[in-house]
N, C-alpha and C positions, 0 to 999 in steps of 0.2 A: 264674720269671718275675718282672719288675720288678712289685711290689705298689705304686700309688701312690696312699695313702690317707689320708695326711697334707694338712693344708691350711691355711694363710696365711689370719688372718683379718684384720679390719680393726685390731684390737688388736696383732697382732706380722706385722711387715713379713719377716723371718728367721724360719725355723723349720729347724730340723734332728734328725733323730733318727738316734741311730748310724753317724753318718759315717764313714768311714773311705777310707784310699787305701795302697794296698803300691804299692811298689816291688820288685818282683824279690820276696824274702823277707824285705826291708824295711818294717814299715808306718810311713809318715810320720803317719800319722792314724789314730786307732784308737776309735771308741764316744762320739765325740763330740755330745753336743748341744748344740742354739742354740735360744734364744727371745730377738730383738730388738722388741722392742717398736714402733710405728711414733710415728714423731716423738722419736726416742731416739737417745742414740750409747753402741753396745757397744764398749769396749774389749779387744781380744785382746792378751794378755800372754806372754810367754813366751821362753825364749833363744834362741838362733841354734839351728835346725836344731827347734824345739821343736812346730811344726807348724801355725805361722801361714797363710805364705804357702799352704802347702798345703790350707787351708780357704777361701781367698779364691779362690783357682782353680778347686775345685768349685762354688763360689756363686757365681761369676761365668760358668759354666759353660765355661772355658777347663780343662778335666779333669775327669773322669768318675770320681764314687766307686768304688772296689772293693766297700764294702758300704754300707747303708745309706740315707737319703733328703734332700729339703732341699725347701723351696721358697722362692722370692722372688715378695714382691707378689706372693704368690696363684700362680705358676705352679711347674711340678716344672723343678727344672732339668735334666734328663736329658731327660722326654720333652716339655717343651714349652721348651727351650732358647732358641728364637728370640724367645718373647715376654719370658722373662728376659732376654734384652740388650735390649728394647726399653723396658726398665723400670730397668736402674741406670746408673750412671757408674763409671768405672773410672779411679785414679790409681796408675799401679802405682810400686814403688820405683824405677825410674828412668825421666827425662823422656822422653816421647812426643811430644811438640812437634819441629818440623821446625826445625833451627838455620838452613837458607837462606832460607825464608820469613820475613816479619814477624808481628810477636802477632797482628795482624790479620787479615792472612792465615791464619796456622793456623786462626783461630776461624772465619773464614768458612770455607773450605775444608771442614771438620768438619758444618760447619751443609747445604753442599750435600751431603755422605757422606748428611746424614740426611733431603734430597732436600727443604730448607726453601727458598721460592723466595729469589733471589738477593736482595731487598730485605729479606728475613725475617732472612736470615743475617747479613746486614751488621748489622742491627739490634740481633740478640742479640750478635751480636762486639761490636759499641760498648756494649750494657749492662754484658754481662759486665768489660769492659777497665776498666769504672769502678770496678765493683763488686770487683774483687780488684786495684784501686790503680794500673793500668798504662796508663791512657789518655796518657801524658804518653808512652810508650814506645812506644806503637800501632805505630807505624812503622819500626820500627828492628827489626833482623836481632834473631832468637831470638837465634842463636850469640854477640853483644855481653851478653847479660845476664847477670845472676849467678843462683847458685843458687836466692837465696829467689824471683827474679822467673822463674825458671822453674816453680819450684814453683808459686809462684799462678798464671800460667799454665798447667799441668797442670792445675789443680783447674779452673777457666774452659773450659779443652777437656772435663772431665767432667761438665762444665753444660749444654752447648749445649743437649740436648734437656730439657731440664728435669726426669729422673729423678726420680722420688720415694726410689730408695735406691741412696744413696753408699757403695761399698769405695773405703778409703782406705788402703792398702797403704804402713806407715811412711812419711808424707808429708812427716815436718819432718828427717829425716834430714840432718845436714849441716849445718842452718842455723843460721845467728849467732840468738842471744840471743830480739832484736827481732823479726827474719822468723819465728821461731818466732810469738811471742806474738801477732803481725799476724792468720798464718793462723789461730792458737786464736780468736780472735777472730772470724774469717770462717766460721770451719766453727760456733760458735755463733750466729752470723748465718743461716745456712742450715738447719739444728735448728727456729730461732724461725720458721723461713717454713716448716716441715710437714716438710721431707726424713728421712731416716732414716740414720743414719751406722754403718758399721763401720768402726772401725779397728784396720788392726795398728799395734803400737808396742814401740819400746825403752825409751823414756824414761815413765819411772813418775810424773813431774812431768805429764806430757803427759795419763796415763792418770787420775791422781788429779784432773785439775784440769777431763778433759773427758766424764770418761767417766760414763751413767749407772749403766752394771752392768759388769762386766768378769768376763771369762771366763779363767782362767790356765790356760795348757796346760802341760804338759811329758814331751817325749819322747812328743807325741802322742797324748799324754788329757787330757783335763778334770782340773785337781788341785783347782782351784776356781771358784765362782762367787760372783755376790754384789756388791752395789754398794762403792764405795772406803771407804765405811764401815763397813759391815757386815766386810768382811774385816779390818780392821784395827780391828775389834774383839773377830774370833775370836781372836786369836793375843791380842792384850789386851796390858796391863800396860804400863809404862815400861821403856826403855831408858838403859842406860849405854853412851856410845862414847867412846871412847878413840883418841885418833891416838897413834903413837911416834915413835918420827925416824930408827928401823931397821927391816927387817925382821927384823932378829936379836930383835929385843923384844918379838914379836906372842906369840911362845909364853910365852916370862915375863907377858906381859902377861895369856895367857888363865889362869895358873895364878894370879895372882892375884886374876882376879877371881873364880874358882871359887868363895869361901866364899859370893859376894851373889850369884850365877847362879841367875836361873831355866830350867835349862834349856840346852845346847849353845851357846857364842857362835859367832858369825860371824866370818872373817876374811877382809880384804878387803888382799889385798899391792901391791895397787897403791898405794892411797890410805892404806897403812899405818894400817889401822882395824881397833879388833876391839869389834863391838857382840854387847852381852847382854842379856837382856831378867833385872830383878832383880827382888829377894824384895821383900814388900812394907816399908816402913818401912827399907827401905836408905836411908842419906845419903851423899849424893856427898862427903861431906870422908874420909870411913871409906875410900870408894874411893879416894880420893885417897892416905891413908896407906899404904894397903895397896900401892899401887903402887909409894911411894916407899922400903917397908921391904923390897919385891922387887926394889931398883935399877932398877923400868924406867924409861927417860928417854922420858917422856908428853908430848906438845908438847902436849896439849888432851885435857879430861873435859869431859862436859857430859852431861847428863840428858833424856829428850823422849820424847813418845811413839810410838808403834809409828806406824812409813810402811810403803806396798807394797812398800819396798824389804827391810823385815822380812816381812811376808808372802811374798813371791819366794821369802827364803831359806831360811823354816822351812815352809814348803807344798812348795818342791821339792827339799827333803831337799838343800841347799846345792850346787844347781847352780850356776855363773858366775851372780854379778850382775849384775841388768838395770844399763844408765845413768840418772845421774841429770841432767835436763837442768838446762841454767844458765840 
């Protein structure tokens, strides 16, 4: 029998203990815990298939754990499900907005779903419109706009009722530069007014620069927790990366760094980079010799400290690298 004995306090908006969900003899999620704190944004980290989405579908109770429990804002999501959706917003990884309707219309339209009288709705439509940049657009077909003005749009449709807690299901996916840093912007705009944010994410730019704690999953467990600091501080120390101008030279490359390693370097073939994290009292010209007495052709050294993008690769035993956004 469902034990539901766990409980959402004023303190943490998210709570989960032992999550999990199989598929088949698949588990996508396996022993998972959450404590978000309320008026906070957790970051969920992790590669494609690692077991994001599938934690945001239990808490948003669009899927039913195979074991374990959860609550939002105080309710179980399994047996008091209907008051969980009357408590978050939901921006999933692709846009939910109607491309034949106008912004307007979708916002209004959302506001009656949630049976706000028709004067009420229109109101919050014209707030929201201001509030995530698209008043000047109100009126004009979804299907004319571009990604990032979908996107804020999507987040405006997960506002209507005023949620105290936001899943934001990789929200900046896709977007130029700018529309990126707009919505970072908006979503700490909405933080500072009391909301409570989860996000999933690829981009480790996104998660170091918004996230209060973040949670790294992989292949569907917890591998860590810990704020952007705290984690990139367990792994510790400085970094050597190294770009080459082949990938014939990433192996030469890691053989040379071998003497100043601390520890397994990284290699990254796309971006023909091989980062290591070194001993202490290494000097980058010593690296620098050593590469050039190994023939490798180095297009860039440079030295810095440990990113989530080092923690990714030495906490998930060198799964695929998350992105780094620009």
């Amino acid at each position: 029998m469902y034990d539901n004995t766990i409980q959402s306090t004023n303190k943490n908006a998210v709570v989960a203990q032992g999550l999990g969900k199989r598929y088949g003899e698949l588990w996508a999620l396996r022993d998972v815990d959450l404590e978000v704190r309320t008026g906070s944004i957790l970051g969920l980290l992790g590669h494609n298939g690692a077991g994001k989405t599938s934690a945001i579908r239990i808490l948003t109770t669009l899927a039913l754990p195979s074991e374990g429990r959860a609550t939002v804002a105080g309710f179980d999501v399994v047996n008091q499900s209907a008051q969980v959706r009357a408590q978050i917003g939901v921006a999933a990884q692709a846009a939910t907005v109607d491309g034949l309707l106008t912004a307007r219309a979708n916002l209004e339209m959302i506001g009656w779903l949630y049976h706000l009288p028709r004067d009420m709705a229109r109101r919050r439509a014209d707030e929201l419109l201001e509030r995530v940049a698209l008043t000047v657009a109100a009126d004009r077909l979804v299907r004319t706009f571009s990604g990032g003005m979908r996107r804020r749009l999507d987040l405006a449709a997960s506002l209507v009722a005023t949620p105290p807690v936001l899943f934001l299901d990789e929200p900046t996916t896709g977007l130029d530069p700018q529309s990126r840093n707009d919505l970072w912007e908006l979503l700490r705009e909405l933080v500072r007014d009391g909301a409570t944010l989860v996000l999933t994410t690829q981009y480790l730019e996104e998660a170091d620069r918004l996230a209060d704690n973040i949670v790294l999953l992989d292949h569907g467990r917890v591998a860590a927790t810990g704020s952007p600091a705290e984690l990139k501080a367990r792994i510790g120390g400085e970094r050597i990366a190294v770009t080459v101008a082949g990938p014939e030279a990433l192996e030469s490359a890691a053989i040379a760094l071998g003497p100043f390693a601390d520890g397994k370097p990284s290699l990254d073939r796309e971006s023909l980079q091989i980062v290591t994290a070194v001993r202490p009292g290494t000097r980058l010209m010593e690296v620098v010799r050593a590469l050039d007495a190994a023939g490798v052709d180095a297009v860039d050294a440079a030295r810095r400290d440990a990113t989530l993008d080092d923690v990714f690769l030495t906490l998930t035993n060198g799964s695929p690298a998350l992105e780094v956004a620009a």
